[in-house]
C-alpha positions in Angstrom: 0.0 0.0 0.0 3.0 2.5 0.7 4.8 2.0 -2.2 1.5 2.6 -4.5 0.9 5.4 -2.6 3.8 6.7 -4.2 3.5 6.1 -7.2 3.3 9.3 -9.5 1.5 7.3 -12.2 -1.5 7.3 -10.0 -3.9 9.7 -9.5 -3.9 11.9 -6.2 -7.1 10.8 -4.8 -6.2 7.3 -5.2 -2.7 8.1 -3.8 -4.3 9.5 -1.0 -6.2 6.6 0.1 -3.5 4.1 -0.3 -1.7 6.1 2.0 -4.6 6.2 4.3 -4.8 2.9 4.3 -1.2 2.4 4.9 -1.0 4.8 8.1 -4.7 3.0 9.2 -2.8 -0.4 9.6 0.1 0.8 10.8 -1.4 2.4 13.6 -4.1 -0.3 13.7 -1.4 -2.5 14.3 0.5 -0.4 17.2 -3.3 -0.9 19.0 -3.4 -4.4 18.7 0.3 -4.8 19.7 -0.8 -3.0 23.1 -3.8 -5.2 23.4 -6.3 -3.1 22.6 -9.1 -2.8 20.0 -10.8 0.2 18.4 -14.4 0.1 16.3 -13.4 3.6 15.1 -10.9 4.3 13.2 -10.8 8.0 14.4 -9.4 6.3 17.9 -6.5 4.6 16.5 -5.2 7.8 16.0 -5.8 9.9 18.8 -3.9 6.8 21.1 -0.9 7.1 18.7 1.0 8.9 21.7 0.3 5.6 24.0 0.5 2.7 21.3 4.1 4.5 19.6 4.8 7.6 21.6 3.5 10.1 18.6 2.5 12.9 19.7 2.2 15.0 16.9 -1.2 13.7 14.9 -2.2 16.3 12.8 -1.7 15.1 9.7 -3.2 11.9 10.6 -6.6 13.6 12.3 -7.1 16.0 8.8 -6.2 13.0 6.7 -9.1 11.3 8.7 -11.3 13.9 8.1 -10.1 14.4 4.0 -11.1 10.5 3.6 -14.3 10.5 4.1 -14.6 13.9 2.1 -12.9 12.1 -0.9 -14.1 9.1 -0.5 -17.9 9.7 0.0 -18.2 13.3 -1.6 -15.5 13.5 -4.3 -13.4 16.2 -3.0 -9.9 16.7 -4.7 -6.8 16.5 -2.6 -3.8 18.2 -2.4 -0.4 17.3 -3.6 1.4 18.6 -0.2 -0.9 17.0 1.5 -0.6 13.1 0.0 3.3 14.0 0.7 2.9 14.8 4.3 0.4 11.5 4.8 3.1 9.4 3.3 5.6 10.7 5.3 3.4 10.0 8.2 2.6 6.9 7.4 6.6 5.7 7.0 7.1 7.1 10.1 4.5 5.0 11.2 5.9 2.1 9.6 9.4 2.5 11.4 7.8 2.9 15.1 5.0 -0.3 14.7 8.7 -2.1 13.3 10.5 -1.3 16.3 7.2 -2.4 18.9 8.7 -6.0 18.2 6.7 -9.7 18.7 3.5 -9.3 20.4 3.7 -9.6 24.4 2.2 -13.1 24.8 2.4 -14.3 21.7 4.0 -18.2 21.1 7.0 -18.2 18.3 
């Protein structure tokens, strides 16, 4: 999902959500690593500084916001803005990499 999401050859929108998606797992995953669960998807970013110690959610919280907008309405996005959410969502990547196996879980 990342690497599409940077793709040029795509178009913005679709760049957008696949880096949506990408930051969604990421810190989908974080949650899950701490043993919790979330049935909105708004929450798994606001516990970003408990799950990975991010405190700066921003981009993530407008992003949120801009997906359903694109998504349900049609709205355009900005370039600056699919740059920032895929910088976001690597630096997502990097901190779920370095949570490590699962606490309980059997190799």
């Amino acid at each position: 999902m990342l690497t599409d999401a940077q793709n040029a050859n795509l178009s913005m929108e679709s760049r957008f959500i696949l880096g949506y998606d990408a930051a969604f797992s990421f810190a989908h995953a974080a949650l899950r690593w701490k043993g919790y669960r979330a049935g909105d998807r708004y929450l798994v970013f606001q516990v970003l500084p408990f799950t990975v110690g991010k405190d700066d959610i921003r981009v993530l919280i407008l992003c949120h916001d801009r997906r359903n907008q694109v998504t349900y309405e049609g709205h355009d996005v900005e370039r600056q803005l699919v740059t920032d959410l895929n910088k976001e969502a690597q630096d997502l990547l990097s901190r779920v990499s370095k949570l490590g196996p699962v606490p309980g879980a059997s190799a």
